[in-house]
KOLVEXVEX-21565 format. One record per residue: x, y, z of N, C-alpha, C, O, CB in turn; residue in one letter. Coordinates in steps of 0.02 Angstrom, whole numbers, plus 50000, padded with zeros to 5 digits. Glycine has a CB too. Example, Ala and Ser with C-alpha at 12.3 -4.5 7.8 and 13.67 -1.06 7.14 Angstrom:
<pts>
506604971650390506154977550390506604983550390507124983450423505654977650452a
506424988850354506844994750357506455000250394506705005750402507044997050286s
</pts>
This chain:
<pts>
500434994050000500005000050000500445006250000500865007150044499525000150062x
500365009649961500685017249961500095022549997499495023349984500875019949870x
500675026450059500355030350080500905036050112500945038750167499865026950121x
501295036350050501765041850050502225042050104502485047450120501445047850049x
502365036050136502705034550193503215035650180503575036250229502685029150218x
503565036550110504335038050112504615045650116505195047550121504635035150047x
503925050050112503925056950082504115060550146503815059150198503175059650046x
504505064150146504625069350200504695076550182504775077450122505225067750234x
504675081850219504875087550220505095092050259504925090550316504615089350203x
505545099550258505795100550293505565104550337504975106350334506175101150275x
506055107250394505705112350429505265117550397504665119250400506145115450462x
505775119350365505565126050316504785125450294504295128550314506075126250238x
504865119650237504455117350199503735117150252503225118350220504765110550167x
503645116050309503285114550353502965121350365502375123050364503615111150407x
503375123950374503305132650406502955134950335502345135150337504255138150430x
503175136250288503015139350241502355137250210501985141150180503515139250204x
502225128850223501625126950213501165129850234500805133350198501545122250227x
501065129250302500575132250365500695139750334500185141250304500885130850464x
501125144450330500905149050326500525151350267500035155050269501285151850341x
500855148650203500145149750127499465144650169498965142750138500505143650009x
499555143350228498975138150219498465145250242497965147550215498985129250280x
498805147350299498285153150348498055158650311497535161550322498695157150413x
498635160650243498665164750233497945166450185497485170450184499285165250218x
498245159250138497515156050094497225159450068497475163550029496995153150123x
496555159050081495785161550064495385167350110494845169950093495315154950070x
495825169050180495795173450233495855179550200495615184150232496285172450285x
496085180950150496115187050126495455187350091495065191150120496725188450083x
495245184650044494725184350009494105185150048493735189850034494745178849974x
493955180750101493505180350144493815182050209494195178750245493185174250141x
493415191450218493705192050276493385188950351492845191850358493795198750277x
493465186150387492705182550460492765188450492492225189650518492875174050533x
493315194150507493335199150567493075205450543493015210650574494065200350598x
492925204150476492445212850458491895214250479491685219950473492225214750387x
491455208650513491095209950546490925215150588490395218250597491115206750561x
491625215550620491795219750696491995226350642491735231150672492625215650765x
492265228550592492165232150559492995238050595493585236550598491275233750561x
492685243750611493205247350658493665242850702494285242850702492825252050707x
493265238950740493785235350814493835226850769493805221250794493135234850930x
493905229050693494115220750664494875219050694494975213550721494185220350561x
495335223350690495955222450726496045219750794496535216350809496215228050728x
495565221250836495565217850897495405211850893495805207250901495225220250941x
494805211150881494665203550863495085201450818494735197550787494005202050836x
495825201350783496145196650766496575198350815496485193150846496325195650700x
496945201150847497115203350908497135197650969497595195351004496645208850922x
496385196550966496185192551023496265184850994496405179751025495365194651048x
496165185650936496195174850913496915174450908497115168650904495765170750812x
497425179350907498045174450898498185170150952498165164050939498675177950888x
498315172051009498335167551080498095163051078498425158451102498095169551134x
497475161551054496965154951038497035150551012496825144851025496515155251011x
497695154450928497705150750897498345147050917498455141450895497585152950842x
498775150350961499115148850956499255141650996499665137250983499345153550958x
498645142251060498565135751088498245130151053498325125051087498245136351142x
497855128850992497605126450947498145123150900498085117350879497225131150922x
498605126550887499285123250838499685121250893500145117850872499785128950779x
499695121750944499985117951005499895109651021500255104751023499685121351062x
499055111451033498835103851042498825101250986499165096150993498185102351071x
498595101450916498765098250849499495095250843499655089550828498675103650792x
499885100750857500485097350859501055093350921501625091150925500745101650832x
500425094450960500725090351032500285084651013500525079851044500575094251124x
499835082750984499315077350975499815072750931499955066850943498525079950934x
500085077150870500545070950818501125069550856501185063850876500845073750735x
501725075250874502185074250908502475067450972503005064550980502095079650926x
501635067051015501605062351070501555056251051501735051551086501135063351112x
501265055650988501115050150981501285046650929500995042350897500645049950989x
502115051050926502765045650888502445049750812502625045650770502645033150897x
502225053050788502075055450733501845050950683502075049350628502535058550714x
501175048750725500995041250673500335047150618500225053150613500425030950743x
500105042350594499535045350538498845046750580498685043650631499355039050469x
498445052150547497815052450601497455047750621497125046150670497335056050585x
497625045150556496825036450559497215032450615496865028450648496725028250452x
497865032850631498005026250667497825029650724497345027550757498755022450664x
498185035350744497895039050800496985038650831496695035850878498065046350774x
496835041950789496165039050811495905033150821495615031950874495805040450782x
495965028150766495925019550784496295017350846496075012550877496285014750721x
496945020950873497195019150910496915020350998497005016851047497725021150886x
496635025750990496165026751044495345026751052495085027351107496325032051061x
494965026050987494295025450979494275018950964493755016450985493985029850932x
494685014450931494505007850917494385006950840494115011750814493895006050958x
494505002450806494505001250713493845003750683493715006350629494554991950684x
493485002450730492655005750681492515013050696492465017650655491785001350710x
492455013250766492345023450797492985025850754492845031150727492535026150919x
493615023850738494205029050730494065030150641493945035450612495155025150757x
494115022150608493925025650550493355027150544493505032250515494065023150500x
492685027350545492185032650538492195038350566491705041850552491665030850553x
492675041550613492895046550623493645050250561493775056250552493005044950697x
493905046050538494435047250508493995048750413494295051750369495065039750527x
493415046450406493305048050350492695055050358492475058750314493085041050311x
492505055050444492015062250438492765066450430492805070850387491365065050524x
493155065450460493965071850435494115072650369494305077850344494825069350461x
493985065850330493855066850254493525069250209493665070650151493805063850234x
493015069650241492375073450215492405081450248492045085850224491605068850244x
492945083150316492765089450325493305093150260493275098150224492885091750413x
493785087450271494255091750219494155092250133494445095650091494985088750228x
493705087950127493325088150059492915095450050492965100450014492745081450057x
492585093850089492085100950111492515105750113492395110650078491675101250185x
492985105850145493465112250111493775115650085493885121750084493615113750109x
493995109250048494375110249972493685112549918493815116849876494825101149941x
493215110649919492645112249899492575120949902492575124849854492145107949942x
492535121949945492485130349989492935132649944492775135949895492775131750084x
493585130949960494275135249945494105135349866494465139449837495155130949969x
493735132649832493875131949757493275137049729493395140149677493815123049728x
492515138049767492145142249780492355149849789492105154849763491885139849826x
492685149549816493035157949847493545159249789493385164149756493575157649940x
493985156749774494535158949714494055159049634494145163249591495315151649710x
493475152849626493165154749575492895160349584493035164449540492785150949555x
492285163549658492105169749633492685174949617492575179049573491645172449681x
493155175049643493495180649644493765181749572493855187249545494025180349696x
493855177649553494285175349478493545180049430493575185049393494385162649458x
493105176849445492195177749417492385184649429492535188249381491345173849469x
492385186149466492025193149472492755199549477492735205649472491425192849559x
493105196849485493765201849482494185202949410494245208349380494335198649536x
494485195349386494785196949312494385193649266494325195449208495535194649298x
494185190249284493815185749210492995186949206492755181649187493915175649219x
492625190549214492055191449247491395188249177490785187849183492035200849276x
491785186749120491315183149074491305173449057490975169149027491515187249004x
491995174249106492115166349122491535162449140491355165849188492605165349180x
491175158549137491195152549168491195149649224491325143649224491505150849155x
491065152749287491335149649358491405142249364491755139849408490875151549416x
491085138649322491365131549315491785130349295492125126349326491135127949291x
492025132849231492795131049208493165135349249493345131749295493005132349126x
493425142749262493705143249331494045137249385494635136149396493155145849363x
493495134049409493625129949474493725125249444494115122549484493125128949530x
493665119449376493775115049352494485114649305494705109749275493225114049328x
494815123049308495505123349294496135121749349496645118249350495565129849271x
495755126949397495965126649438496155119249485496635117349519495645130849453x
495635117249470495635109249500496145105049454496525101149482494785105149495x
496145105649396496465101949338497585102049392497955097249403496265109349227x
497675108549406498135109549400498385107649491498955106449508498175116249360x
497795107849536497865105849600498105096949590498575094549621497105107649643x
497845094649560497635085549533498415085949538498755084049587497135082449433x
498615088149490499325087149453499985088149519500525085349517499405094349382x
499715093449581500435093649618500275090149661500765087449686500765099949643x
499615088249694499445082449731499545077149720499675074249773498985081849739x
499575073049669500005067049614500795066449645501075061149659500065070649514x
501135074149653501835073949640501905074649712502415077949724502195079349588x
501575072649770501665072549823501945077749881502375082049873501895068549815x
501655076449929501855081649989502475083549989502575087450036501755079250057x
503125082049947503655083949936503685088249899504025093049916503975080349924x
503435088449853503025093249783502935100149824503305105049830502055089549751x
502165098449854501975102749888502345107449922502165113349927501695100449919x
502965104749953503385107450006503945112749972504175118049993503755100950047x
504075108749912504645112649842504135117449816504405122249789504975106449761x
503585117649816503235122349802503175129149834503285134749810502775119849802x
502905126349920503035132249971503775135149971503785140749996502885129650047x
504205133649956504955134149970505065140049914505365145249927505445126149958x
504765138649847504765140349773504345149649793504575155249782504155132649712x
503705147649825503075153449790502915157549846502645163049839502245149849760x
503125154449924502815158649972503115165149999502855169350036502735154850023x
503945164849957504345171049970503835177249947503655182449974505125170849925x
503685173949880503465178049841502645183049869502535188749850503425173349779x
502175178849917501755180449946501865185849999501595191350002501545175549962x
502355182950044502905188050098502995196050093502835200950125503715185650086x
503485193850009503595199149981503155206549955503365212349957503805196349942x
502395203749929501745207849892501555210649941501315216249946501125204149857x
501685205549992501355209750058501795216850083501585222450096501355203950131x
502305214950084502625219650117502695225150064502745230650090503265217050149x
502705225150021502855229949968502205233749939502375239249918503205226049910x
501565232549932501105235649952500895239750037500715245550043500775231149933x
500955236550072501085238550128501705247350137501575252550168501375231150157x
502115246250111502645250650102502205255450061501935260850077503335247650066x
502215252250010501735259949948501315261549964501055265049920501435259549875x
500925261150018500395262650048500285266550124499805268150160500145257150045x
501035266950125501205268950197500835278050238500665279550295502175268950191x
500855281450177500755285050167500015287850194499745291950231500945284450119x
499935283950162498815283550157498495281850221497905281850239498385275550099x
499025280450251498755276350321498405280850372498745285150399499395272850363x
497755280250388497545286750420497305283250505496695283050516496785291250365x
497645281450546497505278050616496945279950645496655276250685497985279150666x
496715285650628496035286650641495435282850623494875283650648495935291550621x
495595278650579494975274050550494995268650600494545264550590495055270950466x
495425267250655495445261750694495015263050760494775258850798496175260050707x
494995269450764494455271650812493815271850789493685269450734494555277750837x
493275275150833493305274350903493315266650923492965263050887492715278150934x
493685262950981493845259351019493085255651029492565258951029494225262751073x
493095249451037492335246251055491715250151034491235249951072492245245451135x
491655253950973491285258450938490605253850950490075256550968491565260350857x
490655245750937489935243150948489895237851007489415234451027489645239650880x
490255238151018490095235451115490605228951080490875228551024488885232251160x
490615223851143490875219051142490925215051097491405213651062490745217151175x
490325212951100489935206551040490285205450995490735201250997489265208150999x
490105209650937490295209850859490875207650862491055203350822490285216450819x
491495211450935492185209650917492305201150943492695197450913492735215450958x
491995199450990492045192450999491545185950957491645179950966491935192251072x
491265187350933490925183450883491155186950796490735186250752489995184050905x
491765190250780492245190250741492905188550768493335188850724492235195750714x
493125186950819493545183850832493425176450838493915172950823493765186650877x
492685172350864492555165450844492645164950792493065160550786492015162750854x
492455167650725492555167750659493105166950640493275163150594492365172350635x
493425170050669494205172350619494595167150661494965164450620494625182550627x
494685164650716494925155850753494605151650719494985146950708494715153450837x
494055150850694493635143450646494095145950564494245141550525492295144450636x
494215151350553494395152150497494735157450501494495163150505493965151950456x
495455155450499495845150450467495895146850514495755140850514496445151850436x
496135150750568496775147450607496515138150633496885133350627496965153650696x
495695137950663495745130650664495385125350597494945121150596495395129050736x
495705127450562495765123650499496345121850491496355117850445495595126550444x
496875122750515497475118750508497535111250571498035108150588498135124950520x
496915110650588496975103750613497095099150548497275093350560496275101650655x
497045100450495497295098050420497825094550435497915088750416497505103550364x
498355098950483498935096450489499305090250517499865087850508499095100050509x
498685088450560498765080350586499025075850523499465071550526497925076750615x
498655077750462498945073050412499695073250405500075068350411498665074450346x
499875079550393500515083850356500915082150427501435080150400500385094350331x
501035081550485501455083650526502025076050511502635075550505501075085650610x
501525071450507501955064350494502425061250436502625055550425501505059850493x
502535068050400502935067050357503565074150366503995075550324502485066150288x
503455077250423503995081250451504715076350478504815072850528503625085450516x
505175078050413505765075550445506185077350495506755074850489506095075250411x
506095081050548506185082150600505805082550667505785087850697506385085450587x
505475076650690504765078050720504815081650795504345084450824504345070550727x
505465081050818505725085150872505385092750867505115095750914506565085450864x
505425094150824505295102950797504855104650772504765110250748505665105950752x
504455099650774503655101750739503315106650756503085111050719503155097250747x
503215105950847502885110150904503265117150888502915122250888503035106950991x
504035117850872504095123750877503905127150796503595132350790504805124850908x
504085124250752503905127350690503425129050654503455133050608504065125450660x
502765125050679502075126250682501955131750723501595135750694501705120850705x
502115133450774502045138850836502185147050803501905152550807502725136850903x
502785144250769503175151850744502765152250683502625158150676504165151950726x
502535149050639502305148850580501515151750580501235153950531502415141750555x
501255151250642500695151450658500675158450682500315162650654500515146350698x
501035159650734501045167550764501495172350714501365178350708501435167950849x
502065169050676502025178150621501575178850561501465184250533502835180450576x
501285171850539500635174050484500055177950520499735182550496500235166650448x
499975174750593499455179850649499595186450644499135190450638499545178650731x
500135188150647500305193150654500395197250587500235203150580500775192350693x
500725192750529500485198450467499755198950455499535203750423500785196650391x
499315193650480498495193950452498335201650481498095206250448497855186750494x
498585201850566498445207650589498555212550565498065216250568498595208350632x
499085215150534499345219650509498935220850451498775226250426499975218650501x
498785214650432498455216450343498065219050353498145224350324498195211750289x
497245219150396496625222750426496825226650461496575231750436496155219450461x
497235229050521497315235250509497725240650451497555246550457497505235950559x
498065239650415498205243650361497555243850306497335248950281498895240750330x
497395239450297496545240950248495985243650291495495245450258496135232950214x
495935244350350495795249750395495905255450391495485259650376495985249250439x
496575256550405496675263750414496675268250345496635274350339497375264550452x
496745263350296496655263850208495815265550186495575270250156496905254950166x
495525259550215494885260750184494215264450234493695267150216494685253250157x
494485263150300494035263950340493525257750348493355254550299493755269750321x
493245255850429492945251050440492165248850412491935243150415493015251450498x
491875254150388491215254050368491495251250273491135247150247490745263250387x
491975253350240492085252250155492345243950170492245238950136492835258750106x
492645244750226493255235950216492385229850235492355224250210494345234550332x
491955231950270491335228150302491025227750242491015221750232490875231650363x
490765230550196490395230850123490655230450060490385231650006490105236050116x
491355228150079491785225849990491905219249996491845216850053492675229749965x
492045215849952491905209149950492585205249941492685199149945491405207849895x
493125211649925493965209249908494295217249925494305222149888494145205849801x
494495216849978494665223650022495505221449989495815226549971494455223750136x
495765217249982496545217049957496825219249894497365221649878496745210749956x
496175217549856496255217349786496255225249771496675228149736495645212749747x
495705228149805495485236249791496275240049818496575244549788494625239349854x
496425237249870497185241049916497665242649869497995247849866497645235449975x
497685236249822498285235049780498185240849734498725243849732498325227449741x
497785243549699497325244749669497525253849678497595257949632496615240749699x
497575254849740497795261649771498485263149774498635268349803497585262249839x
498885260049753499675260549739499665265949703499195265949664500065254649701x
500075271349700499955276949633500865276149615501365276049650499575287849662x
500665275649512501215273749482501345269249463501665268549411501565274249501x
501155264649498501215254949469500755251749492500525251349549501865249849493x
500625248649433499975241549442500185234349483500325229049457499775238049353x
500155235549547500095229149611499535225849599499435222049647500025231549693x
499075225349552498535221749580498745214649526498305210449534497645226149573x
499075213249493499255208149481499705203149515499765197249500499385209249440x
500085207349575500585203049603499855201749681499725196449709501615208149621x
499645206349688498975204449751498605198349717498725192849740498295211949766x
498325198749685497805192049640498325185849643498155179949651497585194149535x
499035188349636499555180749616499695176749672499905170949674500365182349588x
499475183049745499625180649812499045176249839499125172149884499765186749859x
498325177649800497755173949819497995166049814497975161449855497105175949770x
498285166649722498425158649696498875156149737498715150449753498705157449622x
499215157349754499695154749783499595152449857499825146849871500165159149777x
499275156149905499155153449952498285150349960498095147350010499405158349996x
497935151649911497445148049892497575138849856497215133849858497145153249844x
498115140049833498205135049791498595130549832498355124949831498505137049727x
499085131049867499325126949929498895124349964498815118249962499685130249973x
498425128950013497665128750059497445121850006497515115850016496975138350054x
497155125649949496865118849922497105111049915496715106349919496755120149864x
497965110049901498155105849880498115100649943497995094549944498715107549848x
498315106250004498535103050072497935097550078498055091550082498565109050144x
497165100550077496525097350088496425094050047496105089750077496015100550096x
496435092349993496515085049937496985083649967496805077949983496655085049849x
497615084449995498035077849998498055074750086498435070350107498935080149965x
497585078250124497335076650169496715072250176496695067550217497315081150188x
496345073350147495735069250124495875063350085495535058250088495285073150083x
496515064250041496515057450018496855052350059496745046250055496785057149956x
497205054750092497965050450119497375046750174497365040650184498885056850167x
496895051550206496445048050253495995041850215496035036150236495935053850286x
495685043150172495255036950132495685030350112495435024850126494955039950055x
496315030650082496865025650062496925023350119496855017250121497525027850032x
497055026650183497385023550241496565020050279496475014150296497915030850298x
496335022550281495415018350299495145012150269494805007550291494755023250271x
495555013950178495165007550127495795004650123495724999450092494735009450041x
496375005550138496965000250133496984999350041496904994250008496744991450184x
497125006250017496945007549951497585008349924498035011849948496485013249939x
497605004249860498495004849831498665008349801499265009649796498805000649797x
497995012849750497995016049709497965025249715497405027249700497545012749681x
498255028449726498255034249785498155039249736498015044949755498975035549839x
498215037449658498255041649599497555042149599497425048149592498615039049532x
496875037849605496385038249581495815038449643495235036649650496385033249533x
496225041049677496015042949752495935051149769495565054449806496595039949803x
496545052649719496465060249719496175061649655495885067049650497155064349729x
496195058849618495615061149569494865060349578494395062649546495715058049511x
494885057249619493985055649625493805060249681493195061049686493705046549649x
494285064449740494065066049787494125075249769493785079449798494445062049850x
494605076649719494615080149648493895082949631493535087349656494845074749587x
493855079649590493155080049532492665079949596492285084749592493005071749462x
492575076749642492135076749720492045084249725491505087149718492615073249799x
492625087249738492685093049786492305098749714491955103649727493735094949822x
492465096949649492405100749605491385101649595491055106849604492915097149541x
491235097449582490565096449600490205098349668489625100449663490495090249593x
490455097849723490155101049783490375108149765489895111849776490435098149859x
490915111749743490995118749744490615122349717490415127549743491475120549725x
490405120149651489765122849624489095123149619488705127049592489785122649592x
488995116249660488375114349687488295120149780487835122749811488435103749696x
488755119549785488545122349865488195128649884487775129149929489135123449905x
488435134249838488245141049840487715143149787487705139349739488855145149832x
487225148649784486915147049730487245156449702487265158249644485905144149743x
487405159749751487925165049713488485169049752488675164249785487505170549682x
488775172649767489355175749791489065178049897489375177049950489525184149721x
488535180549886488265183549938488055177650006487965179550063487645187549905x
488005170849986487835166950004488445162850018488525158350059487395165249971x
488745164749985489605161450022489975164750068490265162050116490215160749971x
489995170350056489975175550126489575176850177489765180150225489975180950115x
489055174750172488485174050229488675165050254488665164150315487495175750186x
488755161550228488965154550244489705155450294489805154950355489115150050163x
490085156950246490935158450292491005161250372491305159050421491395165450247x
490455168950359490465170650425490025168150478490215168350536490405176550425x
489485165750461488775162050491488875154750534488845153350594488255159950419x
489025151150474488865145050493489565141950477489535136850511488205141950455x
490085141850452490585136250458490885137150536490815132250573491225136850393x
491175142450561491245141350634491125135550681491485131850715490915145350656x
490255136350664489725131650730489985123950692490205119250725488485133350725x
489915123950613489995117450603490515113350615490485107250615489895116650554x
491255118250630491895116350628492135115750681492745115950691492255119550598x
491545114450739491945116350811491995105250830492465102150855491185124050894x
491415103150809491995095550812492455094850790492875092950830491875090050790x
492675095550728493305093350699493815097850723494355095150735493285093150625x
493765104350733494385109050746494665110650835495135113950857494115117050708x
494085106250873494235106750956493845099850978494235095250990493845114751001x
493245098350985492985092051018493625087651003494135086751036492215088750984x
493435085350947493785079550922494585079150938494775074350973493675079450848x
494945082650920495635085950926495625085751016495965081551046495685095150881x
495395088651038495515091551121495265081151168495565077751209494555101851150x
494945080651149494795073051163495065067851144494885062751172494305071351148x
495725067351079496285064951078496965067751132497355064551167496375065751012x
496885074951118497425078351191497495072551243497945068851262497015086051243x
496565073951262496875070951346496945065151347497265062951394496455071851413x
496715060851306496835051651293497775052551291498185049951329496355047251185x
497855055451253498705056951248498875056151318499095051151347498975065351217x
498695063651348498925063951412499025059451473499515058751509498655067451427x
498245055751474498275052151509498635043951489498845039851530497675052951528x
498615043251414499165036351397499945039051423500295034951451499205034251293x
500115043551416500825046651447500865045151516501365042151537500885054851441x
500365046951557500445047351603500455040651630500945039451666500105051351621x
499925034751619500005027951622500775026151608501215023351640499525024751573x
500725027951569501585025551540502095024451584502445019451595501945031051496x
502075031351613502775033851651502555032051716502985032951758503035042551645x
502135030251733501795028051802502205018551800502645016051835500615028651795x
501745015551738502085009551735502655007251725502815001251724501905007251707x
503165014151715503875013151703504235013251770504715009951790504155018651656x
503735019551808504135021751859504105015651932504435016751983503845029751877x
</pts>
């Protein structure tokens, strides 16, 4: 059975993953515009959260010898609870590769290509995900190594040309709408992105250094936190909190405000790129889980079927743009809180307490 057991990658490669992973589709779909003025706080407030979230994910693989999720779970739920739990993780990550392919088609739809097709869009797009998912999580990793400088870079260099424009006054007034808004955009903006990289249970077991997982996930996690932050407040203090709450691609328009040179092609290149990682990660998470459940030899036609899967739910799911943004901020949260904490936090303490047995029966 092939299940990429020989494939490894490096620190780097790890880091750089996770961060096109966070970086993703978070731009596109903002969860903290809600809070609008105090959106900065509420991402403010989820980094800490998140940061205990990529903790236990990666104290969950780390402890437990860096085996695969399915065994993990079979290993403490038992062969039937673990894999029917290991294929609802397949189906969440289907469902999200689904999403992710939804969000880059509208944007594609409605930003450069706007007479396209939104089916062919997401069915190109898919064509070319198939192909680095094929070439394996090593692929993937020469990829991040290859494209994410380049994401780093758009950022900061818009950011710079824009320095100017920055008016701090748009960040006030302070709790302008009471509490709420900012803590139910900060649930938002923890369900998405940051605990969507429970993804990573798959990915951590092919870290060739598993000593360093905990720390490179940690760091990878808190400076993308920390540029996300930066990114909403600078399109803040740029656009003001009431324009960034009622546009539908606050990055794209930023780029857009450069005077002298056209950025909005290297902003759109930063979507693909960390859209297109995000996506690949969740096909090759979803598949590696089904092969390892069905004891499947064929891993090529595993990602093609879960492929063409995700391609068909993307266009079936939404019936237009307004409804995927009312979905993102609404309802994936509530739906994502088994897979991204129950589930996850209830392996923790089985961990904990097999550790603790352990060293009890040693001692």
């Amino acid at each position: 059975m092939n299940t990429w057991k020989n494939d490894k990658i490096s620190s780097i490669q790890l880091g750089l993953m996770i961060s096109a992973f966070l970086y993703g589709s978070t731009i596109v779909v903002n969860p903290a515009g809600k809070a609008e003025t105090d959106a900065w706080i509420a991402v403010l407030i989820t980094i800490p959260f998140s940061l205990i979230l990529i903790n236990m994910y990666s104290s969950i693989s780390v402890k437990n010898t860096s085996k695969p999720l399915q065994q993990i779970l079979t290993d403490y739920f038992g062969k039937y609870l673990g894999n029917f739990l290991s294929l609802l993780y397949a189906w969440y990550f289907i469902h999200l590769s689904s999403l992710i392919m939804r969000n880059f088609g509208e944007f594609i739809d409605t930003i450069t290509y706007p007479e396209t097709p939104i089916s062919v869009i997401i069915v190109s797009n898919a064509i070319v995900t198939i192909y680095l998912v094929k070439s394996g999580i090593e692929a993937i990793g020469r990829v991040c190594e290859l494209l994410v400088p380049i994401l780093i870079f758009t950022v900061v260099a818009i950011s710079f040309s824009l320095i100017t424009s920055h008016d701090i006054k748009n960040l006030l007034p302070v709790f302008s709408k009471g509490l709420g808004p900012i803590l139910a955009a900060s649930f938002s903006f923890l369900s998405f992105p940051f605990g969507e990289t429970v993804v990573f249970l798959t990915i951590f077991p092919f870290h060739n250094s598993p000593n360093s997982t905990k720390k490179v996930s940690f760091i990878a996690t808190l400076v993308l936190g920390l540029i996300l932050l930066y990114s909403i407040m600078r399109n803040l203090m740029i656009l003001g909190g009431g324009l960034l709450y009622n546009i539908n691609f606050p990055t794209h328009l930023i780029a857009q405000l450069v005077p002298g040179i056209s950025l909005e092609p290297l902003a759109d290149l930063n979507l693909f790129i960390g859209g297109g990682i995000k996506l690949a990660v969740c096909i090759f998470a979803a598949s590696t889980l089904i092969v390892q459940v069905f004891n499947i030899d064929s891993k090529s036609s595993i990602i093609t079927a879960v492929s063409v899967f995700s391609v068909v739910l993307s266009i079936w799911i939404y019936s237009n743009i307004f409804e995927m943004f009312k979905w993102a901020a609404s309802y994936w949260p509530y739906y994502s809180i088994i897979f991204q904490i129950i589930i996850p936090l209830a392996l923790y303490i089985l961990t904990k307490i097999k550790i603790k047995k352990n060293t009890e029966a040693i001692g």
